[in-house]
N, C-alpha and C positions, 0 to 999 in steps of 0.2 A: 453612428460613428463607432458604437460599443462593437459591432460585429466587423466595420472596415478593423479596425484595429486588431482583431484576433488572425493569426498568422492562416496564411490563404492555403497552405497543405494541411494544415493540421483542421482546418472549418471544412475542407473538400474531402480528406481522406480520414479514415479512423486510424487510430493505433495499430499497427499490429498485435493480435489475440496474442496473450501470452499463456496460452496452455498449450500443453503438449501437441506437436503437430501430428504425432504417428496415428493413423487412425481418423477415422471421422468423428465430428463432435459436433453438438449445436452450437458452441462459441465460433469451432471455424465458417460451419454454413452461413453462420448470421456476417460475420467476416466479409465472406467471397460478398453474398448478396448488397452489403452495404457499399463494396465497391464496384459493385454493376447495378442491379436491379433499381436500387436505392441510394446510390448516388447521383448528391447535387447538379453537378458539372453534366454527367449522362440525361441526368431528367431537363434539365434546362435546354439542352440541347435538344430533345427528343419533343419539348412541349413547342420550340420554337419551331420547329420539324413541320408537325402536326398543325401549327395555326397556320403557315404560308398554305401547306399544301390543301388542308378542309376548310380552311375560313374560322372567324373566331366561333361564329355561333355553334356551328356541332362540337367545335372543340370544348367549347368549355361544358357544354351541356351535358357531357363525359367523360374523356381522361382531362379533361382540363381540374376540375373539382380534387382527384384524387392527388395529381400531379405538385397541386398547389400545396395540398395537405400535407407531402411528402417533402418539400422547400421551405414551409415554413417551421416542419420538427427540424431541420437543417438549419435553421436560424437560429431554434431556441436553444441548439447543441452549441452552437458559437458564441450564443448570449450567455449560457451557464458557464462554459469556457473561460471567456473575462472573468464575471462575478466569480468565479474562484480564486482567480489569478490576483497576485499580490501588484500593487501599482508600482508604474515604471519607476517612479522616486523611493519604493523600498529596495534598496541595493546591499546586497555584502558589502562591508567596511573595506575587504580586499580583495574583489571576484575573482582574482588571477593566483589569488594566495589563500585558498581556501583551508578550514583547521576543521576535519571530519572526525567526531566521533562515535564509534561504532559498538553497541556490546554485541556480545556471544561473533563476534566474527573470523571465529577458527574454523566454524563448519558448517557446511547447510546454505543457508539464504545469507547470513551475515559474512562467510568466505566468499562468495560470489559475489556481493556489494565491495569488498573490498579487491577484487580484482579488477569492478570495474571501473572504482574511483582511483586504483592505482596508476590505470594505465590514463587517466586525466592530466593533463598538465595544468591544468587551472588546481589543481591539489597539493598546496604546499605538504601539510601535514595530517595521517590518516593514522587518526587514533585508535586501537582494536581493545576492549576493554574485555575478559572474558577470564574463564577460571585455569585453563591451561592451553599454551600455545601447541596448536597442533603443527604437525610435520609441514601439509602444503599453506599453514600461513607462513611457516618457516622457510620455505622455497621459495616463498613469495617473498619475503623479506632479502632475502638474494638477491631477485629481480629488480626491488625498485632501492635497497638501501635504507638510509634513514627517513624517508619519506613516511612508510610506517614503524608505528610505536607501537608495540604490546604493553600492555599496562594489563598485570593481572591482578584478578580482584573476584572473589566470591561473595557476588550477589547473594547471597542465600543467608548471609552474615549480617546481621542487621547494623546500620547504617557505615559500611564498609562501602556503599558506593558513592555513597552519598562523600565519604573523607575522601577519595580516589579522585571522583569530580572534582573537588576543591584544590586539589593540586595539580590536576590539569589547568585548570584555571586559573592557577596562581601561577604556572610556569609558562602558559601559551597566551596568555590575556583574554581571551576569549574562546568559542566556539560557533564557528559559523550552521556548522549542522549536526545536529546530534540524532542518532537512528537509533531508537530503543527496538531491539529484533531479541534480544537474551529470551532463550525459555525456556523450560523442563516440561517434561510432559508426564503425567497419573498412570499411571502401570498400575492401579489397584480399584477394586470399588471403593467406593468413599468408607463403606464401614470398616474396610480392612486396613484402612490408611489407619499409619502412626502418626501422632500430635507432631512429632519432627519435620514426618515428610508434609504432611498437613502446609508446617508454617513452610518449610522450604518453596513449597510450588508457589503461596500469595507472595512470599521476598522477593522470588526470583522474578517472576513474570509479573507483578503488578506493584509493591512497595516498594523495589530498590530504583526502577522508572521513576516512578514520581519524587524519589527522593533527588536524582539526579536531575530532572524537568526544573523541579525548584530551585535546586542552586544552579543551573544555565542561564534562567530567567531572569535570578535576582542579581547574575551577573552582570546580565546584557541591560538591566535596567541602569545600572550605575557607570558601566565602562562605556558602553556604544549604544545608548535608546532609539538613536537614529534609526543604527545599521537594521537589517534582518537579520534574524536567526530563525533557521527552519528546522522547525520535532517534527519528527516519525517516527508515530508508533506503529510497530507490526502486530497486529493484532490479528484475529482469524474468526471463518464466518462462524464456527463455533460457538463464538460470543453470541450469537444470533438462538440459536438452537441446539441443545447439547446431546451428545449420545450417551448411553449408560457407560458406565465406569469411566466418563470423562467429564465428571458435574464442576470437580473444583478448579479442573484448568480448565473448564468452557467459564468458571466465575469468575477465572482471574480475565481470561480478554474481552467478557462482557467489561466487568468493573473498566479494565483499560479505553476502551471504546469510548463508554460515557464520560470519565476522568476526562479526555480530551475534548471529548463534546461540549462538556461545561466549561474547561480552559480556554475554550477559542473566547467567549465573552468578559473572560478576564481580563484578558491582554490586550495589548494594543494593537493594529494593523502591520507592525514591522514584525510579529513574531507568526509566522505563518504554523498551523499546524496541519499534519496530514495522517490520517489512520488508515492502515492499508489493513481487511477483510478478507484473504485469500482465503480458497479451499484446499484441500490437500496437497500439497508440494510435491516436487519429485527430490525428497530429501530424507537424509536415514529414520529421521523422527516417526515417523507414520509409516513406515517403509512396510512394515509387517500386515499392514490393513488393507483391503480388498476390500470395496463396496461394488466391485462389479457392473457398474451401469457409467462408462467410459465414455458415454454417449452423451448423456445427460449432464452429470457431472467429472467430467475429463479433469484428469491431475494440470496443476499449473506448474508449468517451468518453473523452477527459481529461477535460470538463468535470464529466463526472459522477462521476468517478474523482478530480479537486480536491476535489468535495464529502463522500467519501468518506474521504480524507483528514482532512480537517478534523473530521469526524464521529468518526473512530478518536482524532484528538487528546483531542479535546472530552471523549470516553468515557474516555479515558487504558485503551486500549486494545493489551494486548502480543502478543508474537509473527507471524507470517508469515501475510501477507492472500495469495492468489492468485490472479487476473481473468484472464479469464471460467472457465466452469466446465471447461472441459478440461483449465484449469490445476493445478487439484487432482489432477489423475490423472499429472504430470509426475513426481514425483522417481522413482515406480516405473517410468516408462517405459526409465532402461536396465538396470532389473533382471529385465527381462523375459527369455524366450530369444532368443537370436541373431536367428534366423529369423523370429517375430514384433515383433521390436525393428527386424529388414530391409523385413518390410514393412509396418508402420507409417510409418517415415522415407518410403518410395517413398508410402505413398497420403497423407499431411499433402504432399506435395510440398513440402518444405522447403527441399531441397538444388535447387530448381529454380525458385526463385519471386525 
């Protein structure tokens, strides 16, 4: 019954890849093949094909085996599917009137989630919380009216998001979805950092999050326990494995990562959490960095990574997403041995890009 109930295009077909399409990449070939080679619906078809036309016995005695192999990984993608998915009785208190709030979303990844939650009508109020409103959130603010609120507020200010939350709160009642995306990135090696920039990078990207996590929670604990409320943190595979002169913002989305890993056991089943894993964006932050192997590890759309997002919302979908497919192979990468942990680092060219 767990697999009838999971949605029949999304068990048949995968996501579309959300890295950059220009160019070949492994994310797209695994893509195409998953919707021929290795899709359910084709192989079902193709094994039922095969039994009329050979009889069961040769059939199974050969591609039967593999065919079978390849339906039942199709199953366990449907089964993991559910077991992420928040149950039908966790529901937004208003699904029609939802209250989004967003940091850093003037530019990058966080302007692109709010283009795509603006042009939503289920989105009463789309909170943007960040240190200066830029020009196209401003254009956007045009577009949709008061629908979005700038709230500015410098994360980097110790417990200034934390007072900002509170009055979102106190003025909106609540927060249906809160996306921690805000971050700064280490332009230094770690020795040359100054104690300021130091503390700025752990405020921004990993204390002023948790400070606002906690006052969403202890809100939704008292006004709506019912309801859901869905955290996304953006985090990056970074946190997985870091390149030289980016040790302390690879510590702040490690710390973020686990932060959330250990939350999920906190709470209760109405608070879903989701931590998204990307690798390099096509967004100004990283814009200067060339690792060169496009192929392997291809840059991810934000656009399509916005969309992506929203989709994980929508689904009330928990635990740790990670883009593109390389990313999936990181948390093992430093429990490798030495010597192929050495030169992995030397051929991703990380430490040189």
């Amino acid at each position: 019954s767990m697999v009838l109930e999971c949605n029949i295009k999304e068990y048949a077909f995968p996501s579309d890849s959300v890295v950059l399409s220009s160019g070949w990449s492994i994310d797209l070939i695994i893509h195409k093949i998953l919707l021929t080679f290795l899709n359910p619906i084709l192989i079902f078809i193709y094994m039922l094909f095969q039994y009329l036309r050979e009889g069961a016995a040769i059939f199974s005695a050969v591609t039967g085996i593999l065919c079978t192999f390849i339906e039942v990984a199709w199953i366990f993608r449907a089964i993991n599917i559910q077991l992420r998915s928040c149950s039908s009785e966790c529901r937004f208190s208003q699904p029609n009137k939802l209250i989004i709030l967003i940091t850093g979303g003037s530019n990058g990844l966080g302007l692109q989630l709010a283009k795509t939650f603006g042009s939503d009508s289920n989105v009463k109020s789309l909170i943007i919380m960040d240190l200066a409103e830029s020009k196209e959130l401003k254009d956007l603010k045009r577009i949709y009216g008061n629908k979005i609120i700038f709230k500015k507020c410098d994360l980097s200010i110790p417990y200034r998001a934390r007072d900002v939350t509170r009055d979102i709160l106190s003025k909106y009642g609540r927060v249906d979805s809160l996306i921690c995306n805000a971050g700064v990135r280490q332009y230094k090696d770690f020795i040359d950092l100054k104690l300021e920039e130091l503390h700025t990078l752990v405020q921004v990207n990993f204390i002023s999050h948790c400070e606002m996590i906690n006052e969403v929670v202890k809100n939704h604990k008292i006004e709506n326990p019912e309801d859901r409320l869905h955290i996304v943190a953006v985090s990056s595979v970074l946190g997985f494995v870091s390149p030289m002169s980016l040790g302390i913002y690879s510590a702040t989305k490690a710390s973020l990562t686990n932060f959330m890993d250990a939350l999920r056991y906190e709470v209760p089943n109405q608070i879903v959490l989701s931590t998204i894993c990307p690798g390099q964006l096509t967004t100004d932050m990283f814009s200067d960095i060339d690792v060169g192997k496009g192929f392997l590890a291809p840059l991810v759309d934000h656009r399509k990574l916005a969309r992506r997002i929203v989709e994980i919302i929508r689904n009330g979908r928990n635990g740790l997403f990670a883009y593109p497919f390389y990313a999936r192979f990181m948390p093992a990468f430093r429990c490798m041995p030495w010597y192929i942990y050495q030169a992995l680092r030397k051929f991703s060219a990380m430490d040189r890009s």
